[in-house]
N, C-alpha and C positions, 0 to 999 in steps of 0.2 A: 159326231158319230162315235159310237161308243161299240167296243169290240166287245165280244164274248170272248168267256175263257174255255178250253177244253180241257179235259183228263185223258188222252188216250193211250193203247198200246205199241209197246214197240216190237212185240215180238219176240222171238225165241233167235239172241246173237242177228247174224248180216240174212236171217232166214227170204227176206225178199230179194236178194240176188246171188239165190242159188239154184238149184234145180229143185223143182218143187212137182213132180209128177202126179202123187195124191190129192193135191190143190189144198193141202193142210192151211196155209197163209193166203191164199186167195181173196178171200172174203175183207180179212183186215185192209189187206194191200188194197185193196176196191174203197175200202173206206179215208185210209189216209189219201189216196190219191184224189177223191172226192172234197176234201177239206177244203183248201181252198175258193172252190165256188159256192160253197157254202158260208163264208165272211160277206159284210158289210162293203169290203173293198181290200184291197191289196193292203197287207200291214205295211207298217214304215219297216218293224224291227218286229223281232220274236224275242220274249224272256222264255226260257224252256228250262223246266224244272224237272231234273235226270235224277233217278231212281239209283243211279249209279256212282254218285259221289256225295261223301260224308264230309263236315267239318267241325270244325266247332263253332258255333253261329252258323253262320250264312253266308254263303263267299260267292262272287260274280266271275265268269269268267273276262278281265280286259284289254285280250289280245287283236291286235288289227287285222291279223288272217288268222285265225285259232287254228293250229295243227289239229288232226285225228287221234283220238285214242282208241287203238283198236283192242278193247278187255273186251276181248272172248277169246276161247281156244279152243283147237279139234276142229274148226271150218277149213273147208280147200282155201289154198295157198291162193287164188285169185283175192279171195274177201278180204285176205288182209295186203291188198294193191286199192280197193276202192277209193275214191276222193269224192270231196266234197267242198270244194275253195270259194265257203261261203263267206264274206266281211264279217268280222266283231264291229262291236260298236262301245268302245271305249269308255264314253262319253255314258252315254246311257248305262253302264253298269256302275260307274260311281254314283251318277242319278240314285239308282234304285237300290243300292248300298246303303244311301243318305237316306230314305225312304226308311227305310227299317230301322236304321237308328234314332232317327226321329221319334219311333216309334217305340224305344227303348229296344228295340234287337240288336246283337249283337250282327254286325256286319261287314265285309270287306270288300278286295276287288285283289283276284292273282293274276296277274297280266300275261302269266307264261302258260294260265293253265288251258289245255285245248279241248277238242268236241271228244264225248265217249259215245259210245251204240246206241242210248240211249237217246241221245239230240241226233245224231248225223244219221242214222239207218234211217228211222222213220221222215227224217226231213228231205232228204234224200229221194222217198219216194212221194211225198206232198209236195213239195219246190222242186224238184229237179233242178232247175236254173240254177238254184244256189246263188241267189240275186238279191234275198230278204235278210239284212242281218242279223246276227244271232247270237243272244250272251246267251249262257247258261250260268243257271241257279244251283249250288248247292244244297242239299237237305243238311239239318243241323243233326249233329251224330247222336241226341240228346235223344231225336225221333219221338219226339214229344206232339203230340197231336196239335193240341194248342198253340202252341209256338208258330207252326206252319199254316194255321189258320190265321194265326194274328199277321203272319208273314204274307200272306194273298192280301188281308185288308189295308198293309202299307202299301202295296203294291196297284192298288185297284185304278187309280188315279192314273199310271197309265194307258188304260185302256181308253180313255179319251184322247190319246195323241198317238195314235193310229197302230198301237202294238198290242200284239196278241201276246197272249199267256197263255203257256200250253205245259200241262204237268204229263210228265212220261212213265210211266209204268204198266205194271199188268193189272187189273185187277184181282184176279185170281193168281198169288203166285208161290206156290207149293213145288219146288222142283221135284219131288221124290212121288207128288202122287199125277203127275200129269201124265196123259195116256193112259191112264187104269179107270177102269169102269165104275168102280168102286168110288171114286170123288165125284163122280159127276151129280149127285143127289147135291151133296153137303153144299157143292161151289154155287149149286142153282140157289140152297137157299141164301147165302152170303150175298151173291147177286142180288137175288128180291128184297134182302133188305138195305140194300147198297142202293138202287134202283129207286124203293122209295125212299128211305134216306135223303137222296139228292134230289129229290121232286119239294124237299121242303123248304120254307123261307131260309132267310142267312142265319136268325138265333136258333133256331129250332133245327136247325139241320146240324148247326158247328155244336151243340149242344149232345145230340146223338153221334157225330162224327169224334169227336173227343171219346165217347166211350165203344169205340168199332168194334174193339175186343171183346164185348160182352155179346155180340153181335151173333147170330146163329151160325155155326162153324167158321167163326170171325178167325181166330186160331190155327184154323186149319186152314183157311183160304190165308194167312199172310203169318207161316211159322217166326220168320219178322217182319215187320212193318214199311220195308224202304220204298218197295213198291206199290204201297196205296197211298205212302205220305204225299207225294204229287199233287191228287186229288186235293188236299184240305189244301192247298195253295191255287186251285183252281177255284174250288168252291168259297175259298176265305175274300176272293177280291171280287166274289157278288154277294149282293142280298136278296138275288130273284131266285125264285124256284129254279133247279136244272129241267136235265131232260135226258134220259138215253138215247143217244145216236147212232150204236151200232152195238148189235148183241150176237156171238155167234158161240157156240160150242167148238172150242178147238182141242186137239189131244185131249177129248170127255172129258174136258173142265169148260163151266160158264163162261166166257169173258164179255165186257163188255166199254163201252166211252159213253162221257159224259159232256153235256154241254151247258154253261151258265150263263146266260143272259143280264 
């Protein structure tokens, strides 16, 4: 049995557990919590590749209970009480350490380091339980497209022993133009060419995905890169066409998840 990998969002900070009267996260929250019955079968373990932490190389998170890191700020004093006392899995982050360097990547394992908002908000409302364990993946600070593509295809191997690959980001992620009426054109085109982008085979897709930037309002949909690099580690550990699995317009910008078979 062989897992697919996803690219999805995680949203704007703890936005699923707060008051959300507009129903602005609704839609997302419907999709993550959908996830799940959407697999092949319960993963053993999650690698979750977070938008939210740099290194140099590639670093695993290989702590037995990984604490919360709660980066954000400006939320009610509740959000940052949240838990989430999901197991690490040790073992498999030096695994998939040795993976990459195998591969010539540069790679490690920080045994202290724990979940950001980026793994724990969104898992949080796809697991509840908090019963699937869960390393997290560093992005290499280099943010080199390539790299993070070669970095899914070391990785791809485990999707045959029963672990999902899930990269976290936005696809759309411009903070200064979200909410204005004015991006909503530019993000749809980045989307449709993001869209079909990931509908193409593994060379032909990492081939276009390597050059995003050049991409229609590619620039403008990711003033930096940290939150699409995700993606090329979802889409680096298949060689099958993706698929969009959820598209919605949130704060007048596109966004959307991917899925790789």
């Amino acid at each position: 049995m062989t897992f697919p990998t996803y690219y999805i969002p995680h949203g704007g900070g703890p936005c699923f557990f707060m008051n959300d009267s507009r129903g602005v996260w609704t839609g997302m929250a419907d999709f993550l919590r959908g996830l799940p019955s959407a697999l092949p079968a319960r993963p053993k373990a999650i690698v979750m590749v977070s938008g939210h932490w740099e290194t140099d190389g590639f670093t695993f998170s290989g702590a037995d209970r990984p604490e919360l890191i709660y980066d954000y700020s400006g939320f009610p004093a509740h959000t940052y009480q949240l838990r989430y006392d999901v197991p690490g899995a040790p073992g498999l982050a030096a695994r998939a350490a040795e993976f990459l360097r195998a591969d010539g990547l540069a790679a490690g394992v920080d045994p202290g380091r724990g979940l950001d908002h980026g793994v724990f908000i969104p898992l949080k409302v796809a697991f509840p339980e908090a019963d699937v364990p869960v390393v997290e993946m560093s992005l290499d600070r280099a943010l080199d497209p390539a790299l993070h593509l070669r970095a899914g295809r070391a990785l791809s191997r485990l999707r045959d022993e029963g672990v999902l690959i899930l990269g976290s980001g936005m696809s759309f992620h411009n903070m200064r133009a979200y909410g204005d009426p004015r991006a909503t054109a530019p993000s749809r085109d980045f989307d449709l060419w993001l869209t079909e982008t990931a509908a193409l085979d593994g060379e032909a897709r990492a081939q276009k995905l390597e050059r995003w930037s050049e991409a229609p309002s590619g620039r403008f949909a990711h003033p930096r890169e940290e939150h699409l690099l995700p993606l090329m580690v979802a889409a680096g550990a298949s060689e099958n066409p993706g698929a969009r699995v959820y598209a919605e317009e949130v704060l007048a910008t596109a966004l959307s998840a991917y899925r790789f078979t």
